[in-house]
GUMIVEX-348046 format. One line per field, with one value per residue (C-alpha): residue number from 1; x, y, z. Coordinates in Angstrom, 1 decimal. Each point is the difference from the previous one (the first is absolute). Layout:
// residues N
i NUM;...
x X;...
y Y;...
z Z;...
***
This chain:
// residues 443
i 1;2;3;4;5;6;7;8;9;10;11;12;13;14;15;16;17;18;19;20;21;22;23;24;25;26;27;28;29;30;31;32;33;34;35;36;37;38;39;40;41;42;43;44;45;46;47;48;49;50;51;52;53;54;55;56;57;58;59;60;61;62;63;64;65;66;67;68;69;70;71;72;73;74;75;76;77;78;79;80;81;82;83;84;85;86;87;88;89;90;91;92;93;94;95;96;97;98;99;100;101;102;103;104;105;106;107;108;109;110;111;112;113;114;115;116;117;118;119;120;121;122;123;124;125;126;127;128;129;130;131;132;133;134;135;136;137;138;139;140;141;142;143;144;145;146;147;148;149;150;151;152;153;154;155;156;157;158;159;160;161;162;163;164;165;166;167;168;169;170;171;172;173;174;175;176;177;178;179;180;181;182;183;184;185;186;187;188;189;190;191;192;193;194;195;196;197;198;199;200;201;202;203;204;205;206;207;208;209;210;211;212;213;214;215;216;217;218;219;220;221;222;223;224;225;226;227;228;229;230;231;232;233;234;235;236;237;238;239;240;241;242;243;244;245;246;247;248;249;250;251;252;253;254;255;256;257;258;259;260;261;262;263;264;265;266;267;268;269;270;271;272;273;274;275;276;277;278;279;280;281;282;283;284;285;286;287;288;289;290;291;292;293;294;295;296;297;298;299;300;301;302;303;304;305;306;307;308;309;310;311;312;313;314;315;316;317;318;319;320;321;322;323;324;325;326;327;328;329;330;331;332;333;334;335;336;337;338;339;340;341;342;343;344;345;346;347;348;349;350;351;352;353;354;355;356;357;358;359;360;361;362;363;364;365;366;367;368;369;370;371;372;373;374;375;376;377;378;379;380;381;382;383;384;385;386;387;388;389;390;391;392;393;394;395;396;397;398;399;400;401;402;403;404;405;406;407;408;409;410;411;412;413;414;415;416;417;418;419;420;421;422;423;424;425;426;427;428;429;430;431;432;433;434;435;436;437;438;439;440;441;442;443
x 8.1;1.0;-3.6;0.4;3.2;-1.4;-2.7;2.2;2.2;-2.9;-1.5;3.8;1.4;-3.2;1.5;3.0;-2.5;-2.4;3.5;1.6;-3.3;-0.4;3.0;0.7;-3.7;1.8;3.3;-1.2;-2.9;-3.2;-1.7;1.1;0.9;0.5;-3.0;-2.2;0.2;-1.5;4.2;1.8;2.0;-1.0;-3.5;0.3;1.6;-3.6;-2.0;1.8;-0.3;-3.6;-0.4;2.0;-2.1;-2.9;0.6;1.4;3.6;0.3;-0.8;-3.8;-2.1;-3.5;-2.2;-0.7;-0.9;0.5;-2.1;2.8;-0.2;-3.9;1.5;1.7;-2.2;-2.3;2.6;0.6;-3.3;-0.4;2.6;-1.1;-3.6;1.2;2.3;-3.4;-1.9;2.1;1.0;3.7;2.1;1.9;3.5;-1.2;-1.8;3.2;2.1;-2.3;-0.1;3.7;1.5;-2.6;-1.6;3.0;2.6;-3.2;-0.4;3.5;1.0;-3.1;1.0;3.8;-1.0;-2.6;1.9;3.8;0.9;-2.1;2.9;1.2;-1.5;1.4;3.2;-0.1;-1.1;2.8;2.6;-1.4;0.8;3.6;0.6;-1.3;2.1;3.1;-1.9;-1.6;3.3;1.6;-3.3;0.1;4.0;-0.3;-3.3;-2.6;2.2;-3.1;-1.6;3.5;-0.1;-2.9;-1.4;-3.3;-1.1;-0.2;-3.4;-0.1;-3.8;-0.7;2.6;1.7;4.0;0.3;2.3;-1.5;0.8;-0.9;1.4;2.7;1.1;-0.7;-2.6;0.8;-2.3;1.4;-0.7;-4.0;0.6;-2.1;1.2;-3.4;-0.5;3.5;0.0;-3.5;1.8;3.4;-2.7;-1.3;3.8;1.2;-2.9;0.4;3.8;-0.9;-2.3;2.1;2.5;-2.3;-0.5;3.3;0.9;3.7;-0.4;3.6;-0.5;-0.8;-0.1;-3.8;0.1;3.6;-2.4;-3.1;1.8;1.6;-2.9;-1.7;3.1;-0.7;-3.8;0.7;2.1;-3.1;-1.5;-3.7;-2.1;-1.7;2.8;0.1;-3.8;-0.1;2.6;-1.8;-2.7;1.2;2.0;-3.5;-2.1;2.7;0.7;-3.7;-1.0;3.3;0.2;1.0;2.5;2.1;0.2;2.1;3.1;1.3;-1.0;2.0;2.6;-2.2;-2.2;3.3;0.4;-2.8;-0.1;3.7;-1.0;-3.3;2.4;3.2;-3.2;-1.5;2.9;1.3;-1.1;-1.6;-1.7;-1.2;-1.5;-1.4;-1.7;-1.0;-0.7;2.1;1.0;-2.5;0.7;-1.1;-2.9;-1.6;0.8;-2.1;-2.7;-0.1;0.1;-2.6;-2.5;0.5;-0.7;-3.3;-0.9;0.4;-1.8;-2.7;0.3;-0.4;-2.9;-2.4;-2.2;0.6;3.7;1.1;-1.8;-1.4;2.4;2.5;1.8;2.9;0.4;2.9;-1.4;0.3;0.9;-1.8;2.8;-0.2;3.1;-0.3;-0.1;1.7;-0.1;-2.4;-0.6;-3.5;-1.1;1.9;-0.7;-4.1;0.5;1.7;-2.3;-2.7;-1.7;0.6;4.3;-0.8;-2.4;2.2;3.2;-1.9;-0.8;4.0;0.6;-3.0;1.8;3.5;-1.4;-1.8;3.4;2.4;-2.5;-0.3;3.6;1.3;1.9;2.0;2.4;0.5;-3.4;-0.6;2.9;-1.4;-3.4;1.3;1.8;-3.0;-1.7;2.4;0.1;-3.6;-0.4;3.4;-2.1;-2.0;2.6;1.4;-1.4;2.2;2.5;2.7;1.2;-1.3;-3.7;1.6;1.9;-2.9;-2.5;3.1;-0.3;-3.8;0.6;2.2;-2.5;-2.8;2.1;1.4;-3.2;-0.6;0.2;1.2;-1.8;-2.5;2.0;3.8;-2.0;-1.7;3.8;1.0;-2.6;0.2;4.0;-0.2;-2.8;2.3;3.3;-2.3;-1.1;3.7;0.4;-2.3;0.8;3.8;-1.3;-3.0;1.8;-2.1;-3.4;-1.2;-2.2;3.3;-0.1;3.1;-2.2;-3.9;-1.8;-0.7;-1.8;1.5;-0.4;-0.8;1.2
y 26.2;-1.5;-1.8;-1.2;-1.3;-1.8;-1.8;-0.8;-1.7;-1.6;-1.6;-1.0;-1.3;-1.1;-3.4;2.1;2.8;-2.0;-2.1;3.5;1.4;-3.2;0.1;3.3;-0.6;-2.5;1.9;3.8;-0.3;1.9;0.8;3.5;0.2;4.2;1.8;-2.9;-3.8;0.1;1.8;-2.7;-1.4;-3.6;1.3;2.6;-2.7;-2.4;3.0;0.9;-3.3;-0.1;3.2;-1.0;-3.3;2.4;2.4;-3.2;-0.3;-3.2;-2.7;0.0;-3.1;-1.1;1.5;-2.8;0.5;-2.5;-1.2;1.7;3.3;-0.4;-0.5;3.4;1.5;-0.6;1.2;3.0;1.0;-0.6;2.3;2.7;0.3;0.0;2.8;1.8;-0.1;1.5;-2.7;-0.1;3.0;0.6;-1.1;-3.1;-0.8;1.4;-2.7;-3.0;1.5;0.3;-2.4;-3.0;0.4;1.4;-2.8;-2.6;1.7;0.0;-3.4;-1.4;2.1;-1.4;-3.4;0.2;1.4;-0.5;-2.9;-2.3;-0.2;3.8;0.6;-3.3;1.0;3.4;-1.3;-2.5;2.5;2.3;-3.6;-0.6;3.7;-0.2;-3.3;2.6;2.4;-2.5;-1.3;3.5;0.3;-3.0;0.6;4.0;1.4;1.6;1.8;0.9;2.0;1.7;1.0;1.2;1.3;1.2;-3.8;-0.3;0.6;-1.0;1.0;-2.7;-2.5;0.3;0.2;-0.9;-2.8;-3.1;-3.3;-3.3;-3.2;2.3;0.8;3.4;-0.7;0.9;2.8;1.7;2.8;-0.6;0.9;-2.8;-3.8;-1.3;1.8;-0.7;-3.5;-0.1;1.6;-2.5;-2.9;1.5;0.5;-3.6;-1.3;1.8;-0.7;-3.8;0.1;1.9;-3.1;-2.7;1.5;0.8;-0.7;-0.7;-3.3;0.5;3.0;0.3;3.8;0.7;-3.0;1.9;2.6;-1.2;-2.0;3.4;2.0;-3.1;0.6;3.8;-0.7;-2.1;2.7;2.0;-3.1;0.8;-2.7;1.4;-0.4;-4.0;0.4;1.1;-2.5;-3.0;0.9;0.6;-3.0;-1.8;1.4;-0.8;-3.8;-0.8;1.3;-1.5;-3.2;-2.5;2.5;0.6;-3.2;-1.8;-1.5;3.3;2.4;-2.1;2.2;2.9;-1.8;-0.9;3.4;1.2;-2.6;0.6;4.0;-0.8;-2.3;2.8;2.7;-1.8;-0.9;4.1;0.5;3.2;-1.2;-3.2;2.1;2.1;-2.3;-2.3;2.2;-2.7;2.2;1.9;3.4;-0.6;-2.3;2.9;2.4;-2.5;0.1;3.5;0.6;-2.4;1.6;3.0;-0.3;-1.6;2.8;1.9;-1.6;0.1;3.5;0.2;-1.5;2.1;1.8;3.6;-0.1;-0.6;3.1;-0.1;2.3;-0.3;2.9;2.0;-0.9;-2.1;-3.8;-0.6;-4.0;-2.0;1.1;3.8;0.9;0.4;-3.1;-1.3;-3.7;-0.7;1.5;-0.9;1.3;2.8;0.9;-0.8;2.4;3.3;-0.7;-2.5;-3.1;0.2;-0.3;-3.0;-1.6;0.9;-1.7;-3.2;-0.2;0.5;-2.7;-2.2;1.0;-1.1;-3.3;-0.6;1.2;-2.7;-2.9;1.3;0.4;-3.1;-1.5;3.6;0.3;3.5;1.2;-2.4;1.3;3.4;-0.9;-1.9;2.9;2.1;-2.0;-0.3;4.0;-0.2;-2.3;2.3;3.1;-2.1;1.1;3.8;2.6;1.7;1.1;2.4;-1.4;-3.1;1.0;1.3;-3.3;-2.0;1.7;-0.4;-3.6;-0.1;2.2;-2.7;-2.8;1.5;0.8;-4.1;0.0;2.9;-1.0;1.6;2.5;-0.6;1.7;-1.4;-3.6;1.5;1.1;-3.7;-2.0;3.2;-1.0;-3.7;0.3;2.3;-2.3;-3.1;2.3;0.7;-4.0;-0.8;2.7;-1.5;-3.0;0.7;2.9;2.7;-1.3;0.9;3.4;1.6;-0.3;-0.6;-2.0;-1.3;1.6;-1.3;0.9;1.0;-1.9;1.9;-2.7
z -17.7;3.3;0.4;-3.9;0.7;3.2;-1.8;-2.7;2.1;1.9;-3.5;-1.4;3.1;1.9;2.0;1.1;1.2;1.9;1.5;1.0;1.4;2.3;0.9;0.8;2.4;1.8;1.4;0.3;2.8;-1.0;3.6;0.5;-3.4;-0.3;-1.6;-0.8;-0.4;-3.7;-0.8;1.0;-2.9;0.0;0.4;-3.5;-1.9;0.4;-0.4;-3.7;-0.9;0.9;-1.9;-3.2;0.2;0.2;-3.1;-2.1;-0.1;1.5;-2.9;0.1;1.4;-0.7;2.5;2.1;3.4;2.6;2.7;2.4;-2.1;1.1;3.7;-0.4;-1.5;2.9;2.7;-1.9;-0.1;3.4;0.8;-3.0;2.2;3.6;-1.6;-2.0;2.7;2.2;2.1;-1.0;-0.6;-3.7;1.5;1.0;-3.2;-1.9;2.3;-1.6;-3.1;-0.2;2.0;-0.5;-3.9;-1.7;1.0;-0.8;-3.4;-0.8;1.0;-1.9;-3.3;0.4;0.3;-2.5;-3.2;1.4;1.6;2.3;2.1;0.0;3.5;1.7;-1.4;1.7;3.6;-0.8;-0.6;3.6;1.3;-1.2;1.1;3.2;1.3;0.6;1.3;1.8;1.4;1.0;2.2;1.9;0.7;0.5;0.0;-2.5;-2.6;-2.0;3.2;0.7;-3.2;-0.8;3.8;-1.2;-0.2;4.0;1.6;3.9;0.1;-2.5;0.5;-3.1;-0.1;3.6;0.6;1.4;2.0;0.0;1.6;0.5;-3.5;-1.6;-2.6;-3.8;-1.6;-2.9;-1.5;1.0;3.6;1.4;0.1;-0.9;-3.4;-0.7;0.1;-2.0;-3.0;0.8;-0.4;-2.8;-1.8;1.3;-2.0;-2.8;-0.3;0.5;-3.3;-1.9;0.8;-1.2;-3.4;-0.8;-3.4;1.5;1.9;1.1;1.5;3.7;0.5;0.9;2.5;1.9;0.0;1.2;3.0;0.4;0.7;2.1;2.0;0.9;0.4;2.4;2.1;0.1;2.7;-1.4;-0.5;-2.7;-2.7;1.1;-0.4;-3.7;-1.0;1.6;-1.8;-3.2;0.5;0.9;-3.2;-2.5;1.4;0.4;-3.3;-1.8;2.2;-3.1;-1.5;2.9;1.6;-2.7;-0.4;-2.3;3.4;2.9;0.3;0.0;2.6;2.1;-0.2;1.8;2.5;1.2;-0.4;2.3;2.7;-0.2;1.1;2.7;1.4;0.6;3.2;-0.2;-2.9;1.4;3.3;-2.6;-2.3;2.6;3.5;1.2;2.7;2.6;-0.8;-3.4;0.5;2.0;-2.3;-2.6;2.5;0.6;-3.9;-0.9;3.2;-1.3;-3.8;1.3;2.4;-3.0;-2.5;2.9;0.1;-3.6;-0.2;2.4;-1.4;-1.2;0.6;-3.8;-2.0;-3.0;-2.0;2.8;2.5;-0.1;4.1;1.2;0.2;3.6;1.0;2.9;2.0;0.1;-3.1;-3.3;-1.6;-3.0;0.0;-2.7;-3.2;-1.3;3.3;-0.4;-3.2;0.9;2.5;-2.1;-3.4;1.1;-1.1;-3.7;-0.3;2.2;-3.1;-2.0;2.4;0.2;-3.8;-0.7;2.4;-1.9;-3.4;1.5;1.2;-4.1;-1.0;1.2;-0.3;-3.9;-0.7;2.1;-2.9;-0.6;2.6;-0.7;0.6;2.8;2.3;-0.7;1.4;2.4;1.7;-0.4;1.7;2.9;0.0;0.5;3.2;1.4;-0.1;2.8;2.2;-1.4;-1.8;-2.8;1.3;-1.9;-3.3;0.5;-1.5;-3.2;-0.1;0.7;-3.0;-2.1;0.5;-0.1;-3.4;-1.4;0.8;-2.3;-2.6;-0.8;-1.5;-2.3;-3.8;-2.9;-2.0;-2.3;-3.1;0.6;-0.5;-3.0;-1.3;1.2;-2.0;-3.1;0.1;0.1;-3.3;-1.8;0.4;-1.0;-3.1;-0.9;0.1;-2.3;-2.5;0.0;-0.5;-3.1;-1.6;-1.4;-1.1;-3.9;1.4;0.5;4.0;2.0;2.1;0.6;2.1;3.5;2.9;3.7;3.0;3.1;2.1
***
């Protein structure tokens, strides 16, 4: 009863679900999570909608798969193999399968049969909620890691308050500051979207909202976050050049540049950005040497398997490294999830060059794409990979279609309506019929 009333709720209420379940991700940590990870809340709320997109509750689509659903598929069997042939144990296939497919599959469902704009809504909302959150932690601390202690691992760096330029560094409920300003960027881009296609022009709600959440991204001083809005800033101006440089856009464009002056003229975020100071133009150098000793390392022969290891990948420098995530994930399933990476990034690329005149579906791609050239510098880290395939989810679903039969009942509804016009109009004819006959479109 309790599982019917679950799915029930899942198919009626299916925006509020997916909103709740992101939500609900983004202020109860999931490292540490008691008993497993797959049982955190925000985590079960993707997987039921996954599985009540599965079964059919969710309107039904045309089965359309996407050149990204190809990309998936292709990481997913990479990781299926490593797991069948032994190189990967069950509870690292069930984190993928759980944690990576299920958020995909129910963020591509949503957006496919619910609303195009369910899943920006719902990192929009995590956005809004975490700007006083956000707040409370720069004054006073992490409140989410007081509350919730099992979300602090030392041994992995998670939950362990940081410094930089002499500021503690914002991290939410993710534990890390990196991840957290990845899904910030992500939910400051989202809000900004869902501000341009407002169908209340008067209404400035989503843009307090986005400059809100650039606000708290910036308190994580990560250059990542700044990263993925350059370049979705970059994608969407280059492939919209004409339609933003007008005179109906200046104080939108005034907007950004006095945003763009008011950032680089914060200190900390002008050493940041810029390396401006010495301490952080060595630690640039030292970043940049060492993502190429790794690559290096990468590269030698025999060190990435075929199927991958269950061994800790080992950095350059003698720790456990963590700093890029098609290495990483080359290393723990082997070569095939990193095809299959590439292809999604190939797919994202087609994607936004495609849909350049949709806004909507642009600004979607775009930040995939930006998620994509970040993992250069991170691997998944906490709730940011379910975030991130929720995203990658959404992308391929702005493009499935309707099914085959609601445009047969379309074109069926539109003949019988044009029937009933023309029987009005000619009365019934001398054979007695109400109407003559006519023939259905399938259009």
């Amino acid at each position: 009863m309790l599982i019917a009333s679950v799915l029930w709720s899942a198919m009626r209420y299916s925006q509020i679900f997916l909103i709740a379940s992101v939500a609900i991700l983004t202020v109860i940590p999931i490292v540490g999570f008691p008993s497993k990870e797959q049982l955190h809340p925000g985590v079960v709320g993707l997987i039921i909608l996954a599985y009540a997109a599965l079964i059919g509750l969710l309107p039904r689509r045309r089965l359309h798969f996407t050149l990204i659903d190809v990309a998936a598929f292709v990481v997913f069997v990479g990781c299926l193999l490593s797991y069948a042939y032994g190189h990967q144990t069950k509870t690292d296939f069930d984190h993928v399968l759980f944690l990576w497919f299920c958020p995909y599959f129910a963020a591509r469902a949503i957006t496919g049969s619910c609303g195009r704009k369910a899943v920006l809504k719902a990192f929009a909302v995590a956005g809004a909620i975490a700007i006083p959150f956000g707040i409370i932690e720069v004054a006073y601390g992490n409140l989410f890691l007081k509350i919730f202690p099992f979300g602090s691992e030392a041994e992995k760096g998670l939950g362990v308050a940081k410094e930089r330029l002499g500021l503690t560094r914002a991290q939410g409920a993710l534990g890390q500051p990196i991840p957290y300003a990845m899904f910030l960027a992500i939910a400051a881009v989202a809000a900004l979207v869902l501000w341009t296609t407002r169908e209340d022009r008067r209404s400035n709600r989503w843009l307090y909202i986005a400059l809100g959440i650039v606000a708290i991204q910036a308190a994580t001083l990560a250059r990542t976050g700044w990263l993925m809005l350059a370049i979705v800033a970059g994608i969407v101006i280059l492939s919209r050049l004409k339609m933003i440089f007008n005179r109906s856009n200046r104080y939108l464009i005034a907007l950004v540049l006095v945003g763009t002056a008011i950032v680089l003229a914060v200190p900390q975020t002008n050493e940041l950005l810029l390396g401006s100071s010495g301490q952080e133009s060595l630690k640039l150098e030292a970043s940049a040497d060492y993502r190429s000793l790794l690559i290096k390392q990468a590269l030698e022969p025999g060190y990435i398997k075929p199927y991958g290891t269950t061994e800790s990948q080992i950095g350059p420098l003698g720790h456990k490294s963590i700093d890029d995530e098609y290495i990483h994930a080359a290393w723990t399933w082997g070569y095939l999830p990193l095809v299959g990476f590439a292809l999604m990034f190939l797919a994202f690329t087609r994607g936004a060059w495609r849909k350049r005149r949709d806004i909507v579906a642009l600004s979607v791609y775009a930040t995939c794409i930006a998620t994509m050239v970040a993992l250069v510098d991170v691997a998944f880290l906490s709730q940011q990979e379910v975030l991130i395939w929720l995203l990658w989810g959404c992308a391929s679903g702005l493009t499935v279609r309707p099914t085959a039969s609601r445009a047969l009942w379309r074109g069926t509804r539109r003949s019988l309506l044009a029937t009933s016009a023309v029987a009005a109009e000619h009365g019934p004819t001398d054979t007695g019929l109400a109407w003559p006959p006519v023939t259905l479109s399938h259009s």
